[in-house]
DOKE-723137 format. One record per atom (N, C-alpha, C): z, y, x; residue in three letters. Coordinates in steps of 0.02 Angstrom, whole numbers, padded with zeros to 5 digits, always signed. Each point is the difference from the previous one (the first is absolute). Layout:
ZYXALA/...
end
This chain:
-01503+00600+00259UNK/+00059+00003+00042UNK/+00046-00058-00017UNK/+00023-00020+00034UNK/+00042-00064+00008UNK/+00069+00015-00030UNK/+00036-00017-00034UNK/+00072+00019-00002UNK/+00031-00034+00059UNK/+00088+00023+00015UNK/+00020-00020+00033UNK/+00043-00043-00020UNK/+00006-00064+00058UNK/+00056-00058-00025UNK/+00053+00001-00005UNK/+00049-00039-00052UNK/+00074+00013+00017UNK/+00016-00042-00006UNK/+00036-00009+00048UNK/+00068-00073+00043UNK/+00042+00001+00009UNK/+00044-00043-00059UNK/+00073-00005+00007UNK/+00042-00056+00025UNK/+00023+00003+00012UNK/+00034-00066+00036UNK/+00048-00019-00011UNK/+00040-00060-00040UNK/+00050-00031+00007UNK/+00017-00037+00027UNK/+00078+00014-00007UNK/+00051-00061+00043UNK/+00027-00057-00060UNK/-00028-00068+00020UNK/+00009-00026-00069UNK/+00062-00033+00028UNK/+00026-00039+00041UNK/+00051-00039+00021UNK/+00008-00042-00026UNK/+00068-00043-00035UNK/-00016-00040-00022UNK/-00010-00008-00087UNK/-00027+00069-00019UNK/+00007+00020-00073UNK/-00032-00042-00055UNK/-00069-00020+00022UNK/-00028-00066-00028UNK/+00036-00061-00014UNK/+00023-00025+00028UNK/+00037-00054+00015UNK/+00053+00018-00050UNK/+00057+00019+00017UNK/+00072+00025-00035UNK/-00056+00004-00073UNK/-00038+00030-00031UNK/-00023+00014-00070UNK/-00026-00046-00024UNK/-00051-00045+00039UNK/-00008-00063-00028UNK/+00025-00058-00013UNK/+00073+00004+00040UNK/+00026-00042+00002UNK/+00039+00007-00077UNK/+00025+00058+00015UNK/+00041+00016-00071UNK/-00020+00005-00078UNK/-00085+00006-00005UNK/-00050-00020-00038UNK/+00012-00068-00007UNK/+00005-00031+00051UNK/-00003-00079-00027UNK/+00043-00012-00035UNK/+00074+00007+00009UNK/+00054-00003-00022UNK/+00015+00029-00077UNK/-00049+00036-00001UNK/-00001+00046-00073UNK/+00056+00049-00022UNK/+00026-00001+00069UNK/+00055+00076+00004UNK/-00003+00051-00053UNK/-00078+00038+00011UNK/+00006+00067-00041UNK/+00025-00020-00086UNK/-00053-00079-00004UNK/+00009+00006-00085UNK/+00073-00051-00021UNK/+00041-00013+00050UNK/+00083-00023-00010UNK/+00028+00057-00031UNK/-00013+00059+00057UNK/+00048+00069-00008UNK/-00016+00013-00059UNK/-00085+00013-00008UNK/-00017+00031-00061UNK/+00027-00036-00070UNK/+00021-00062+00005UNK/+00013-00026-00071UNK/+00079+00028+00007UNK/+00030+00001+00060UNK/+00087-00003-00024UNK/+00026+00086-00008UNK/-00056+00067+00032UNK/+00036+00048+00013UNK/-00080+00052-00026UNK/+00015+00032-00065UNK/-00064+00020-00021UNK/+00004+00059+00063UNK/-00076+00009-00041UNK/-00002+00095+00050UNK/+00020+00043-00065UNK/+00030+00038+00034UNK/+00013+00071-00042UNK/-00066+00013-00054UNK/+00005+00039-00056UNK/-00045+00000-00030UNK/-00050+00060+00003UNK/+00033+00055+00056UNK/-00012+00053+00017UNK/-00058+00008+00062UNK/+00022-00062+00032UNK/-00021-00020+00059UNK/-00079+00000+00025UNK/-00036+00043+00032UNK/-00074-00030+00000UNK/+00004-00054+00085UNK/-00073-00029-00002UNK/-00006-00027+00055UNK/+00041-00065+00005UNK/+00007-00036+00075UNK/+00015-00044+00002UNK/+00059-00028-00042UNK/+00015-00047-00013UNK/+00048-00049-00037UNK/+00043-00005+00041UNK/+00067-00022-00028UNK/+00060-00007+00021UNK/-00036-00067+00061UNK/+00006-00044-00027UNK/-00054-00077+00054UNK/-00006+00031+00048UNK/-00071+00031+00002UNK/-00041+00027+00042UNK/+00021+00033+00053UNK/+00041+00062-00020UNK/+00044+00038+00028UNK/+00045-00029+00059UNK/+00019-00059-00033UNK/+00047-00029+00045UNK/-00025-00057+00065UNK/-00062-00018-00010UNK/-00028-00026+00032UNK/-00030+00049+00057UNK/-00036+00049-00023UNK/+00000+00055+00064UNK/+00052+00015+00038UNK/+00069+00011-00019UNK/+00050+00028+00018UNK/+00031-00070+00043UNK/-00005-00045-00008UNK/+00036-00071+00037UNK/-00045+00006+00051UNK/-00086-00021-00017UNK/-00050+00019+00051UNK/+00025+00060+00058UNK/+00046+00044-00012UNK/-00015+00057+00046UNK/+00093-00014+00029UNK/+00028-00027-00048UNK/+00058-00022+00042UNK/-00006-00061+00055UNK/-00015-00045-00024UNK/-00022-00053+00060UNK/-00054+00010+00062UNK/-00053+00035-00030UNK/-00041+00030+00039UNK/+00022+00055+00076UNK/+00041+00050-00027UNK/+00049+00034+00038UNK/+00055-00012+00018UNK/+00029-00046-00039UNK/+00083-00008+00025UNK/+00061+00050-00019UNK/-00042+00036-00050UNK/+00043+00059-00036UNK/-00009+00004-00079UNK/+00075+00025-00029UNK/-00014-00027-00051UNK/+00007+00086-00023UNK/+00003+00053+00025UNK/+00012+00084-00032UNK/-00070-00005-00041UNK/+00007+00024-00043UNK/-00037+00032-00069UNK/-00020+00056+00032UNK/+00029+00053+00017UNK/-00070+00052+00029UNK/-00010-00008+00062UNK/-00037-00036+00010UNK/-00049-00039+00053UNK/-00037-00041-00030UNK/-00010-00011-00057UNK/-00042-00029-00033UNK/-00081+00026-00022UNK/+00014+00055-00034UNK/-00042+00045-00024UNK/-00057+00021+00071UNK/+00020+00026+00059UNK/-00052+00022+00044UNK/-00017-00075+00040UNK/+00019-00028-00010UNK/+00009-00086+00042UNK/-00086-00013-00060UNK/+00006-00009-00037UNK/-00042-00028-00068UNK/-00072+00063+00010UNK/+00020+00049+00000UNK/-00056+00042+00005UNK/-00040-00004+00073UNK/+00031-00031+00027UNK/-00052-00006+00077UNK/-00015-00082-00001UNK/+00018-00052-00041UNK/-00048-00048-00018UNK/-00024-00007-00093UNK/-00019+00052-00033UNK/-00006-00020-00057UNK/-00066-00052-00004UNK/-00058+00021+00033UNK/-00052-00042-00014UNK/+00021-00089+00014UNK/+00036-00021+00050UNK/+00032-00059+00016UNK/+00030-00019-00069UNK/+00029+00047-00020UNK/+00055-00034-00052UNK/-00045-00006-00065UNK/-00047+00050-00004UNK/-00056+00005-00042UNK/-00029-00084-00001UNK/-00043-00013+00054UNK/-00019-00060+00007UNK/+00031-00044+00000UNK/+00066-00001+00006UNK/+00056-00068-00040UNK/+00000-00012-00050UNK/-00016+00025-00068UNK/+00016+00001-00044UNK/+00034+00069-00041UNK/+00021+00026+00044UNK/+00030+00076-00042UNK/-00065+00041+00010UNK/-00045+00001-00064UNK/-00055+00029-00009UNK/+00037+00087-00014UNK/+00025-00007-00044UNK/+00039+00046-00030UNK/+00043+00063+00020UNK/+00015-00027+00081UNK/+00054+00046+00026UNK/-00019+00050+00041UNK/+00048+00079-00015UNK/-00004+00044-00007UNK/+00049+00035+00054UNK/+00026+00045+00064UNK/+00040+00004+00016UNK/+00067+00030-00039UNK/-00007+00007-00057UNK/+00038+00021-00058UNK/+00036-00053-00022UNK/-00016-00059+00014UNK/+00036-00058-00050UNK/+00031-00022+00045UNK/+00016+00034+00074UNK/+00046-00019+00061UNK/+00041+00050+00010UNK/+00000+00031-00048UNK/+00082+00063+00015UNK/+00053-00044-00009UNK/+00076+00034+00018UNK/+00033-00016+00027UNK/+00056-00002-00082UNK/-00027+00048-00060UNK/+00019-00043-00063UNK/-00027-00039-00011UNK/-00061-00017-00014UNK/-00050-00049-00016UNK/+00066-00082+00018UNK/-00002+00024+00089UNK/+00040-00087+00016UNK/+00061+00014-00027UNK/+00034+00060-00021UNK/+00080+00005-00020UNK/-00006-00036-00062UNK/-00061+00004-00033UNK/+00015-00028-00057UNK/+00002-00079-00009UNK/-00030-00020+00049UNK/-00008-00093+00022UNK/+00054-00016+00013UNK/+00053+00043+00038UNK/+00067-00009+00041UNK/+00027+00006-00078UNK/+00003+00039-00023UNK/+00046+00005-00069UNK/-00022-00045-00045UNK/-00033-00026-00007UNK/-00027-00062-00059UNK/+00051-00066+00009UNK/-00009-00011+00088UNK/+00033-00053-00010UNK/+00077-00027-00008UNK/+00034+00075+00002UNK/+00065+00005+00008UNK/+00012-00010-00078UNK/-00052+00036-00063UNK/+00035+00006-00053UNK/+00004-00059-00026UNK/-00031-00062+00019UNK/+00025-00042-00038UNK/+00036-00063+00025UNK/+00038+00038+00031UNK/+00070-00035+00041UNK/+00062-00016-00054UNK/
end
């Protein structure tokens, strides 16, 4: 008996692009040297984090934090194949980015 196939489909837009571009630039590992991650923290890096999250602001044109999390779970494999091998729809909650938003204020 044959199993049956399964087909998922994403909407990639311009998510490739925005991630590689910001790869080039070496975004994630700037952040990562100036703003550690929590030590508590699993999953993506402060960097990383923020590179998804710009990705999904420029991408959309919105910058709300919970719209992030179900935004990410209906392209994870895309973001997967960018480079975020790693990501989880967990490492797109809406503390997860509070804590990126709060990093950069503290060392004002």
């Amino acid at each position: 008996m044959k199993e049956a196939l399964s087909i998922e489909i994403e909407q990639m837009d311009d998510i490739p692009l925005l991630i590689t571009h910001m790869q080039r630039m070496r975004l994630s590992e700037l952040l990562n040297k100036h703003i550690p991650t929590h030590g508590h923290r699993k999953g993506l890096s402060v960097g990383e984090l923020s590179v998804v999250w710009l990705a999904h602001i420029l991408s959309q044109a919105d910058h709300w934090m919970n719209r992030v999390q179900e935004w990410g779970s209906r392209r994870l494999e895309t973001l997967r194949g960018c480079g975020m091998d790693a990501l989880c729809p967990q490492d797109l909650t809406g503390d997860r980015l509070a804590d990126v938003q709060g990093q950069g204020q503290t060392g004002a």
